[in-house]
C-alpha positions, 0 to 999 in steps of 0.5 A: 711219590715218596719213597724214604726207605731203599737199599743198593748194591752197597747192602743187600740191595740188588740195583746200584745206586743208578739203577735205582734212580732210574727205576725210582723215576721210571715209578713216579717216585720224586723224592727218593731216600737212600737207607743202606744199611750201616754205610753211606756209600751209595749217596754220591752216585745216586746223587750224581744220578739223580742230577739230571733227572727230575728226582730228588734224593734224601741221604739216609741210613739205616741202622743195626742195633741189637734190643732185648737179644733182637735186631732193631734197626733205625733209620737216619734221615739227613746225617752229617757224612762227614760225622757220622762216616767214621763211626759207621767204619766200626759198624762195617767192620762188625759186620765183616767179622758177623760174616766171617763167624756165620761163614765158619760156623756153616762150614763146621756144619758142611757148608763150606763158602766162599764170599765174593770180595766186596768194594770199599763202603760195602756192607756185608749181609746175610743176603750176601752168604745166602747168594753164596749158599745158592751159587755152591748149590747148597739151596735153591733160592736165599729164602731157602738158605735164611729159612734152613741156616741164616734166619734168627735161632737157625744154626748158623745165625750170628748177633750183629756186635752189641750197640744198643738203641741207646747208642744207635740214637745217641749216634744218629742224633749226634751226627744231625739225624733224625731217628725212624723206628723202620719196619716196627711190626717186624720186630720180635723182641717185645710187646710194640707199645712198650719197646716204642716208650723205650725208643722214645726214652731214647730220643726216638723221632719218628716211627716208619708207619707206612711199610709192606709188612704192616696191615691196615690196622697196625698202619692205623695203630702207629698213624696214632701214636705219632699223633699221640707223641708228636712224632714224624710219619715215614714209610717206603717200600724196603725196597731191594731191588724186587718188587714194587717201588712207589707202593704207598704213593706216599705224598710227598707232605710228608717231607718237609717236617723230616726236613725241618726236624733235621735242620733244627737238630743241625743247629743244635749240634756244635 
C-alpha cells in the first residue's frame, strides 16, 4: 500500500497529478510519493488532490546526474521546497537546452520536430521528443523512436549537463532529503557493487530495492545490503501512467524510518 516512485505530467508521466491520486486510490495505495524527475511542481495539486481523500503524499523527487559517462538517477524523499526549488530551475533549464540539442541534431538527420510548449515547472524528457517523432509520423510508437534515434549511443542521443552524484547527494542532503539509489540494476555505467560503495562514499542513504526491472534475486541482493550497511529499503512502481500501480503491495512500515531519517537531517541543516 505503498508507493514511493511515481511520475506526472510535470515529467514523463502521462496523468496530472490529480489523475494520479485517483488512480493511486483506486489501487489501494495509502501513502503515495511524487518523484518527477528534477522538478517539484507537481506537489500542491497532488497534495490538494489528496486532501479529501484517504491518501497520504510524500513529496519526492528524482534526480539526474551523470557517473561514469552514464545516467544515474537519485530519488529525494521530504526535501525542503523552499531550498531545493532554485537549484532545481538550473537542472530544468539543462534539461531545455538537452532537448534543443536532441531536436537539432534529429533534424540534421531529416527528423525535423517540433515540440509542443511546455508549462512552468515542466520537466522536459526524451519521452516528450518521442511523442513528437510519433505525432510527425516519423515512428509508430515512443519505444520505436528511443530504440531508432533517443536511447543512449543512438544518433540523436544527448548527455544530460555534467552534475556528479557527488553533487546530486550533497544538494538533495543540503535541502533535507534523503538520497535513494532508484532503479540500481538499470544502471549500466558499472559493476552495482562497486558503484553502490561510491554512492555510499557520497553520502547515499538508501537503495530503491523493490522496482519492476529487478528480479527476485537482484531484490534479494539489495534487501542485503541495506541490511549490511544500515540503509533505508524503498521501491515503487516507476509508474508513468501505463501499467500497474501498487505492484509490490509494499507495507507501508517501511515509511516511518524514511520519515524519521528526513526529520533528523532537517534538524541538522541551518
Amino acid at each position: 500500500m505503498l508507493e514511493l516512485h511515481c511520475h506526472t505530467t510535470y515529467s514523463d508521466g502521462q496523468l496530472t497529478p490529480t489523475e494520479l491520486v485517483m488512480a493511486a486510490v483506486e489501487a489501494g495505495v495509502k501513502a503515495l510519493a511524487i518523484t518527477d524527475h528534477d522538478t517539484l511542481s507537481g506537489w500542491e495539486e497532488a497534495f490538494q488532490a489528496a486532501t479529501s481523500r484517504n491518501i497520504e503524499i510524500v513529496p519526492g523527487v528524482e534526480l539526474s546526474t551523470v557517473h561514469h559517462e552514464r545516467s544515474l538517477h537519485i530519488l529525494g524523499f521530504y526535501p525542503d521546497k523552499n531550498k531545493l526549488e532554485t537549484p532545481l530551475k538550473e537542472r530544468l533549464n539543462g534539461r531545455k537546452n538537452r532537448a534543443y540539442q536532441i531536436i537539432k541534431k534529429l533534424a540534421e538527420l531529416g527528423y525535423p520536430i517540433e515540440l509542443e510548449a511546455m508549462g512552468e515547472g515542466v520537466a522536459a524528457s526524451r519521452p516528450h521528443i518521442a511523442m513528437a517523432l510519433v505525432k510527425a509520423g516519423y515512428v509508430q510508437s515512443s519505444q520505436e523512436a528511443f530504440e531508432r534515434w533517443l536511447g543512449e549511443h543512438k544518433p540523436a542521443f544527448v548527455q544530460y549537463e555534467k552534475f556528479s552524484i557527488v553533487e546530486g547527494i550533497q544538494l538533495l542532503k543540503s535541502c533535507g532529503a534523503v538520497p535513494v539509489w532508484a532503479h540500481p540494476y538499470l544502471y549500466q555505467g558499472g559493476k552495482i557493487e562497486t558503484v553502490f560503495h561510491e554512492l555510499l562514499e557520497a553520502g547515499l542513504m538508501g537503495l530503491e530495492v523493490y522496482h519492476p526491472y529487478h528480479s527476485f534475486s537482484q531484490i534479494q541482493r539489495l534487501e542485503k545490503l541495506c541490511d549490511e550497511y544500515g540503509l533505508l529499503k524503498t521501491g515503487g512502481s516507476d509508474y508513468h501512467g501505463v501499467g500497474q500501480l501498487n505492484q509490490f503491495n509494499l507495507s507501508l512500515s517501511l515509511l516511518d524510518p524514511l520519515k524519521q531519517a528526513a526529520h533528523n537531517l532537517s534538524s541538522l541543516i541551518p
